[in-house]
C-alpha positions as CSV (number, residue, x, y, z in Angstrom):
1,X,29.7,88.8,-45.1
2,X,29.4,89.1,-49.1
3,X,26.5,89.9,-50.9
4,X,24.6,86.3,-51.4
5,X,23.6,84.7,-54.5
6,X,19.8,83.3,-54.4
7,X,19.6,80.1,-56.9
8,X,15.9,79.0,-57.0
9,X,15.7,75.3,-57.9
10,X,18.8,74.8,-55.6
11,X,17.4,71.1,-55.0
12,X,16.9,69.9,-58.7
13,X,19.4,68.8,-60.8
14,X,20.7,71.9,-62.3
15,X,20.1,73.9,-59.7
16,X,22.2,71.3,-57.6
17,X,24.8,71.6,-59.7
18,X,25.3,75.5,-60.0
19,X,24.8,75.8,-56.7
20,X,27.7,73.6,-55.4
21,X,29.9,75.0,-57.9
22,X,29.3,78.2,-56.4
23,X,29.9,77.3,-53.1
24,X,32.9,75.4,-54.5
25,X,34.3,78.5,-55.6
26,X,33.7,80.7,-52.3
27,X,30.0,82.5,-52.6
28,X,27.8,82.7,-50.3
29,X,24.5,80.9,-51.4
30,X,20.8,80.4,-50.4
31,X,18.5,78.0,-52.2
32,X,15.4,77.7,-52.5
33,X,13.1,74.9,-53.8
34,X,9.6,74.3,-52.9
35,X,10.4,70.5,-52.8
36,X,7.1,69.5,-54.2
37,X,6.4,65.8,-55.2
38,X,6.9,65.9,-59.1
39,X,9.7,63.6,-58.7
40,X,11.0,62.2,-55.8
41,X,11.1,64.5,-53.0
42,X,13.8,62.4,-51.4
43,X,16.1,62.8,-54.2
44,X,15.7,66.6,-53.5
45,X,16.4,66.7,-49.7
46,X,19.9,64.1,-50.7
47,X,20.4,66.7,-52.7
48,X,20.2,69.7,-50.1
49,X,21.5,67.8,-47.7
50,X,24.9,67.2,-50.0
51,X,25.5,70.8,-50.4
52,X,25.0,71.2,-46.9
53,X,27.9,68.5,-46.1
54,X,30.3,70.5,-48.4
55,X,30.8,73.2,-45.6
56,X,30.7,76.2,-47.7
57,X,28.5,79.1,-47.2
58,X,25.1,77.7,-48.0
59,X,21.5,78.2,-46.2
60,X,18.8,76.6,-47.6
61,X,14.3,77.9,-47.9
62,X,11.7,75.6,-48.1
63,X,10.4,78.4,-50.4
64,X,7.8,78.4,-53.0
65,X,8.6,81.8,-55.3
66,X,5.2,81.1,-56.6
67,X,3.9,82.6,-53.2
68,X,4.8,86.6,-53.5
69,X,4.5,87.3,-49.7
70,X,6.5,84.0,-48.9
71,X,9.2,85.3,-51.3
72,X,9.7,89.1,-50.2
73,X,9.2,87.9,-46.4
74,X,12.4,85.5,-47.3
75,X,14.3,88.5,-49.3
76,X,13.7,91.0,-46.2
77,X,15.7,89.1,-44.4
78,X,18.9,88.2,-46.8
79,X,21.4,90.7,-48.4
80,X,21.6,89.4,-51.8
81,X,22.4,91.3,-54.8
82,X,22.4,88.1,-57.5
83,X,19.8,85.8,-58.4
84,X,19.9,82.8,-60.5
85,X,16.2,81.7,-61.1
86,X,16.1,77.8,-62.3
87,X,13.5,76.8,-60.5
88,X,10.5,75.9,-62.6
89,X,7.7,72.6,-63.0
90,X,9.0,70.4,-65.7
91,X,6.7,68.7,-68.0
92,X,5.0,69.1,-71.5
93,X,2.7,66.7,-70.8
94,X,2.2,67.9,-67.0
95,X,1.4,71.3,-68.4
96,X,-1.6,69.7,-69.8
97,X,-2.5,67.9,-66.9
98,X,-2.1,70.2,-64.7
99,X,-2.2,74.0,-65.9
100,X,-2.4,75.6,-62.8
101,X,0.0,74.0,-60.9
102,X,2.4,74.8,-64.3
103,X,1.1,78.4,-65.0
104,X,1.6,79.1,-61.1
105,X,5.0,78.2,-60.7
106,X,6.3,78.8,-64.5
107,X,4.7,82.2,-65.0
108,X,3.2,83.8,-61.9
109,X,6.5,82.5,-59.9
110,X,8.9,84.2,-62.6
111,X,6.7,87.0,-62.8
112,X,7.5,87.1,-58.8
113,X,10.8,86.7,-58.9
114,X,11.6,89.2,-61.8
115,X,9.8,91.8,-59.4
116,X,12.0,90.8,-56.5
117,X,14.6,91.5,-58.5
118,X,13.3,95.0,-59.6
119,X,12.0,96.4,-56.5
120,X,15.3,95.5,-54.3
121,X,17.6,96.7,-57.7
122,X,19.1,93.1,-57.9
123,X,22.5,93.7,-59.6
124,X,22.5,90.3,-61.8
125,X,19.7,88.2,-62.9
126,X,20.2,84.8,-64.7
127,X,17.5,83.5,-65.9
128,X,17.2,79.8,-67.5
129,X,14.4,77.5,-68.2
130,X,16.1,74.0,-69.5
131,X,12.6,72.1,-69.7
132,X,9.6,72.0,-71.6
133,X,10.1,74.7,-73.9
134,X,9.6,73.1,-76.8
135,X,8.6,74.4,-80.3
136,X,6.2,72.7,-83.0
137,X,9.6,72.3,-85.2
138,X,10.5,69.8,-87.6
139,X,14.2,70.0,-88.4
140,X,15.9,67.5,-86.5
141,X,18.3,67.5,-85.4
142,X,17.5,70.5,-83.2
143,X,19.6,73.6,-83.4
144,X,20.4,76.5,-80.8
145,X,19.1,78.7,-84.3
146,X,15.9,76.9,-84.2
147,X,12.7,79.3,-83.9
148,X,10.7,78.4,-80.8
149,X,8.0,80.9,-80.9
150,X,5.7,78.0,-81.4
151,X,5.4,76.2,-78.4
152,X,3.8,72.8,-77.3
153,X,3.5,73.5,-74.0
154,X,2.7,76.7,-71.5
């Protein structure tokens, strides 16, 4: 069996996406997703259970990356030698509401998963954080160029 290809985030919308098109194309996938109630968890598990219908090589973790020894306990048992870390909690406004929950996923969680990838030599890493990263910026419209080393959020 191939090397697999984690995708964290595997049950929100991007992660959704890139991970059927993966499996689409012939890789063998895991996701994970904590599948917490930000949005609707249903709309998470229609989700999984949609990649799971396309028959491809997918297995999915009710995994929280935030939680090191839940993490590496997972990794143990998966050959895997690309990750593709979306998973994150969304929110500018949630960031304020809820630090904790936003610094634990969005910082301690990457900070787990970029030593995942460096302690079991992880050929590829892609990371990609598509919410709330947001800068105090003016110009509109917004540009790729923009500076964003002012953020709004955590």
């Amino acid at each position: 069996m191939p090397s697999a290809i984690i995708v964290t985030g595997a049950a929100g919308f991007i992660g959704y996406h890139v991970a059927r098109r993966l499996i689409e194309r012939g890789e063998h996938v895991v996701g994970i997703d904590c599948i917490n109630a930000y949005y609707d968890p249903q709309l998470k598990l229609d989700r999984l259970a949609e990649l799971e219908r396309l028959g491809g090589d997918f297995r999915f973790s009710r995994t929280d990356f935030a939680d090191a020894d839940a993490l590496e306990g997972l990794a143990a048992a998966l050959d895997f030698d690309r990750i593709i870390h979306l998973g994150a909690q969304p929110g500018v406004r949630y960031s304020l509401e809820n630090p904790r929950a936003y610094v634990q996923s969005n910082l301690v969680g990457h900070l787990n998963i970029l030593e995942l990838a460096r302690h079991t030599q992880t050929r590829h890493l892609v990371y990609a954080s598509s919410s709330s990263v947001y800068g105090q910026n003016g110009k509109i419209p917004f540009s790729t160029g923009d500076r964003v080393d002012h953020p709004v959020s955590l």
